[in-house]
C-alpha positions as CSV (number, residue, x, y, z in Angstrom):
1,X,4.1,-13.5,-19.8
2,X,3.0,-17.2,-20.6
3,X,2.8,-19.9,-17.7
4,X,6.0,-22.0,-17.2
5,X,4.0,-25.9,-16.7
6,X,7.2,-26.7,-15.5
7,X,8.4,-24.1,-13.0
8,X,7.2,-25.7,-9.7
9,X,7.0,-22.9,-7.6
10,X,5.6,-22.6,-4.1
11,X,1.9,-21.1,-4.0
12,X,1.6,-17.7,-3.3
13,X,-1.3,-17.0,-1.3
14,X,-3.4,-13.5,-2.8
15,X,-6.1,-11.4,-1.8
16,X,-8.1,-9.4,-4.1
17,X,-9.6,-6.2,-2.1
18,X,-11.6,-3.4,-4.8
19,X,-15.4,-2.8,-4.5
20,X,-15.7,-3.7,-8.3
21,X,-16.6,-7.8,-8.3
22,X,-16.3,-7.8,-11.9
23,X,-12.7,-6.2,-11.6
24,X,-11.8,-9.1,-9.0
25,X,-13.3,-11.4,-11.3
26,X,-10.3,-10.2,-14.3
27,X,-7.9,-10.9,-11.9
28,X,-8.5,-14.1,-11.2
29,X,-9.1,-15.4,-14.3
30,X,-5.8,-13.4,-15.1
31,X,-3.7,-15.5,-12.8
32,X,-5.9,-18.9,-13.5
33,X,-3.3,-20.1,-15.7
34,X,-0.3,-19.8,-13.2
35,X,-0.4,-22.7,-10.7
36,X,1.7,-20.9,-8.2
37,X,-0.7,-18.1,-7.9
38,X,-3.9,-18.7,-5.7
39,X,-6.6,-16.2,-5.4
40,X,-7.3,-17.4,-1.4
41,X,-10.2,-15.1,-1.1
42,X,-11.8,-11.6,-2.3
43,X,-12.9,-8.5,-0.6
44,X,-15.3,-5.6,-1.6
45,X,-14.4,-3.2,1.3
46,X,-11.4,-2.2,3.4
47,X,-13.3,-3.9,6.6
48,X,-13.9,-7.4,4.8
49,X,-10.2,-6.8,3.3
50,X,-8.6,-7.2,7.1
51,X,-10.7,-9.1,8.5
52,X,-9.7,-11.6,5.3
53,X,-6.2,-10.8,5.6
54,X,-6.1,-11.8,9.0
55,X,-7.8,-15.2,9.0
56,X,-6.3,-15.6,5.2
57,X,-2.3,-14.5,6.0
58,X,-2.2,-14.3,2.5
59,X,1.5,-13.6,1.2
60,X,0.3,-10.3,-1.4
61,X,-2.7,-8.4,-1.0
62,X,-3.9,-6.6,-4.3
63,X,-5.6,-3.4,-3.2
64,X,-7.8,-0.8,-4.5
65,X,-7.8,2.4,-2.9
66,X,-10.9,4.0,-3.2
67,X,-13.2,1.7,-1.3
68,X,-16.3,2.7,0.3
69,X,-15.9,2.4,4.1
70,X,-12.5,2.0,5.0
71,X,-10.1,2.9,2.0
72,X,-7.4,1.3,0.7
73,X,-5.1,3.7,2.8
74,X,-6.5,2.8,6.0
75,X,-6.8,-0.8,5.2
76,X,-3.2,-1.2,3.9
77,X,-2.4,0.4,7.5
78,X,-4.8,-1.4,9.6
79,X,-2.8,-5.1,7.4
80,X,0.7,-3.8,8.2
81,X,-0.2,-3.3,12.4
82,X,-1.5,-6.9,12.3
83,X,1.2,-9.0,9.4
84,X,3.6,-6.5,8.7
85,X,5.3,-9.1,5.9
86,X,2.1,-9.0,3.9
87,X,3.1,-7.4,0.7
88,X,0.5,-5.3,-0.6
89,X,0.5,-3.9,-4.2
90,X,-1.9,-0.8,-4.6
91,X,-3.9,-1.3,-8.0
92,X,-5.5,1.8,-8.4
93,X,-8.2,3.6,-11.0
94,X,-6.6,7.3,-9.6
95,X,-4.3,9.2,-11.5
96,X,-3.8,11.9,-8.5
97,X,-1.0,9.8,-6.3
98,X,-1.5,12.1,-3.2
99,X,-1.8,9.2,-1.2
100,X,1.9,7.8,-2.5
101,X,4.0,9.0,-0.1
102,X,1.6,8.0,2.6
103,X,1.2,4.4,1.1
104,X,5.4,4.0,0.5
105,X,5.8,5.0,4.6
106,X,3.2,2.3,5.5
107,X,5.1,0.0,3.6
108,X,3.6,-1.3,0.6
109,X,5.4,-2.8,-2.0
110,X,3.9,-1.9,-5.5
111,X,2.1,0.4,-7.1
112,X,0.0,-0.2,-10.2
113,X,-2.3,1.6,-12.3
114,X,-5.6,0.2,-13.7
115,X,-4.9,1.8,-16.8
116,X,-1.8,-0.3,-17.5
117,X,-2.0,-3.6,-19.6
118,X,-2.8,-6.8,-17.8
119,X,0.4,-7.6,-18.7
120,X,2.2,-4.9,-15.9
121,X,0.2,-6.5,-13.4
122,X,1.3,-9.8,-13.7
123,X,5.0,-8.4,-13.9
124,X,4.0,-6.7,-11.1
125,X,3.0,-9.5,-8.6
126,X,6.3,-11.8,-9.6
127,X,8.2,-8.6,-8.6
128,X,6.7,-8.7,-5.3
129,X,6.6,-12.4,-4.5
130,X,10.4,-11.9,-5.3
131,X,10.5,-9.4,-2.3
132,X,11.3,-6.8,-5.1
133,X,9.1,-3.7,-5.0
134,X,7.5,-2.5,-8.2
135,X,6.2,1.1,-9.4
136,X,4.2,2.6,-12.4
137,X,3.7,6.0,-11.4
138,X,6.1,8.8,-11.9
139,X,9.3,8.7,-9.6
140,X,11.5,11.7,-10.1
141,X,14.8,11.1,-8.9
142,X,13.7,7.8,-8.0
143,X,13.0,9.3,-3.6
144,X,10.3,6.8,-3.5
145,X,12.2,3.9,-4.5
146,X,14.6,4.9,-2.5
147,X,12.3,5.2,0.3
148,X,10.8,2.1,0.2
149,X,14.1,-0.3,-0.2
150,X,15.4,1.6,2.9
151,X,11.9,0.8,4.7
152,X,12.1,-2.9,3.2
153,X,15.9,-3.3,4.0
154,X,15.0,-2.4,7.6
155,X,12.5,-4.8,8.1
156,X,14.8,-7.4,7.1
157,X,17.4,-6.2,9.4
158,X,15.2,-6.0,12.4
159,X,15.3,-1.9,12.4
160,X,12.8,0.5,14.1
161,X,10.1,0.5,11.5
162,X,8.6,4.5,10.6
163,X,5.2,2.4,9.7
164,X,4.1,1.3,13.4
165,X,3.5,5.7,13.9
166,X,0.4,7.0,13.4
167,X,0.0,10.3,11.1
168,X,0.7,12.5,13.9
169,X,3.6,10.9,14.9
170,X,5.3,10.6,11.5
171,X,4.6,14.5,11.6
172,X,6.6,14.8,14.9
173,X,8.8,12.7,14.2
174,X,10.1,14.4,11.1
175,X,10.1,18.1,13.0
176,X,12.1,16.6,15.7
177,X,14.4,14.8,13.4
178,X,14.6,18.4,11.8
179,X,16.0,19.6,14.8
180,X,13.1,21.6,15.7
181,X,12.4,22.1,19.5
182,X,9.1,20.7,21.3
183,X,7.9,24.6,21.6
184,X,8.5,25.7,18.0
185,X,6.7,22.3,16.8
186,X,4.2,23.1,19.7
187,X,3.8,26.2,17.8
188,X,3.7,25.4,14.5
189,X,0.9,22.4,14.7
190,X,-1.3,24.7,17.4
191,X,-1.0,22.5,20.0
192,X,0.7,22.4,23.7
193,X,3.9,21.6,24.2
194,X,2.8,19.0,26.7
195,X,1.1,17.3,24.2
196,X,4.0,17.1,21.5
197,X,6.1,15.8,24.6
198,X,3.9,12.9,24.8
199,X,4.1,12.2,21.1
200,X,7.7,12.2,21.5
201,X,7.4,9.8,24.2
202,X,5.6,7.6,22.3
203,X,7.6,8.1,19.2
204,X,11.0,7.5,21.0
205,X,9.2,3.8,22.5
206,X,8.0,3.1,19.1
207,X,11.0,3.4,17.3
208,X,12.7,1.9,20.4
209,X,14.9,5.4,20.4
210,X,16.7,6.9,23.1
211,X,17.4,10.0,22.2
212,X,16.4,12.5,19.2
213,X,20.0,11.8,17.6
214,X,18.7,8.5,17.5
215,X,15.7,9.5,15.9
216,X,17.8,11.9,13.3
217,X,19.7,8.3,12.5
218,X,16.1,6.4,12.0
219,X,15.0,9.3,9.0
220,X,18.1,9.5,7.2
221,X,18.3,6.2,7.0
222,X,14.9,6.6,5.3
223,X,15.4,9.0,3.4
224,X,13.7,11.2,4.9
225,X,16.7,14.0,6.1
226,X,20.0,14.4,3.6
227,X,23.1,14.4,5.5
């Protein structure tokens, strides 16, 4: 992809977040050439990357995961709480995507491989200051696409948004939307039953829910139940 001199664009404001300076240091020089994409600042640490974020508001965060610290999981979580229309695109070294699902509920918006040419990158970042998402890794049947323009087209529309739970919750929430009672999900995570009610009270003012149908209505519309 070659630079368009011509193509005034507005700037799109980027942070760079990987412990590898020298990686950082690609990027930038990668995107030199493209006047409407500024590296605002760089981060070698999921601590320094929020902490930027926050005082940066930068419009994509490109983000490692495997930081020492606070990974690229938590950051991308700890972003999301604070500017939930940050758009991060995970640019990973890892080819075990455990962490996918988890990242594509948070609510990123891209996922690249290091291994890919500089090239997919790029693509990658226009995709996202588009408000297009933008995936490398494997997708069968395309669920996590899926996933994540439901998540995206309910942020747009102003719907209960899955990212604000925390792990727990999301666990809770997808038993209850299963239909499964507070004492067989009491049951199957070892825990009391008072204490899933409370998650379920937090869950249901969370997702601004009020009633478990509700909830059912909230994970199919991401994907998350088949009707």
């Amino acid at each position: 992809m070659q630079p368009d001199p011509d193509a005034a664009q507005p700037v799109c404001r980027i942070l760079l977040a990987d412990d590898h300076k020298l990686l950082m240091e690609g990027v930038r020089s990668l995107l030199a050439p493209y006047a409407h994409l500024r590296v605002a600042g760089m981060a070698q640490n999921g601590s320094e990357a929020v902490s930027l974020a926050a005082s940066l508001v930068p419009h994509i965060i490109i983000m490692d995961l495997g930081m020492p610290g606070m990974n690229g999981v938590e950051a991308s979580r700890a972003v999301l709480q604070i500017l939930p229309e940050t758009r991060i695109l995970v640019y990973t070294g890892h080819e075990d995507q455990r962490f996918l699902p988890e990242l594509v509920e948070l609510g990123i918006m891209g996922h690249v491989r290091k291994s890919e040419s500089p090239g997919v990158l790029l693509k990658a970042i226009e995709s996202l200051r588009r408000g297009e998402i933008f995936l490398t890794c494997p997708d069968p049947g395309g669920c996590l696409s899926a996933m994540l323009r439901a998540r995206l087209a309910a942020r747009r529309d102003g719907a209960p948004d899955i990212g604000v739970l925390s792990p727990r919750e999301k666990e809770i929430f997808r038993l209850l939307a299963d239909g499964k009672s507070v004492k067989s999900i009491a049951q199957h995570l070892y825990i009391s039953p008072k204490t899933v009610e409370s998650h379920k009270y937090n869950i249901l003012t969370k997702l601004k829910a009020g009633s478990v149908g509700e909830l059912v209505k909230i994970a199919i519309r991401y994907g998350l139940l088949q009707i």
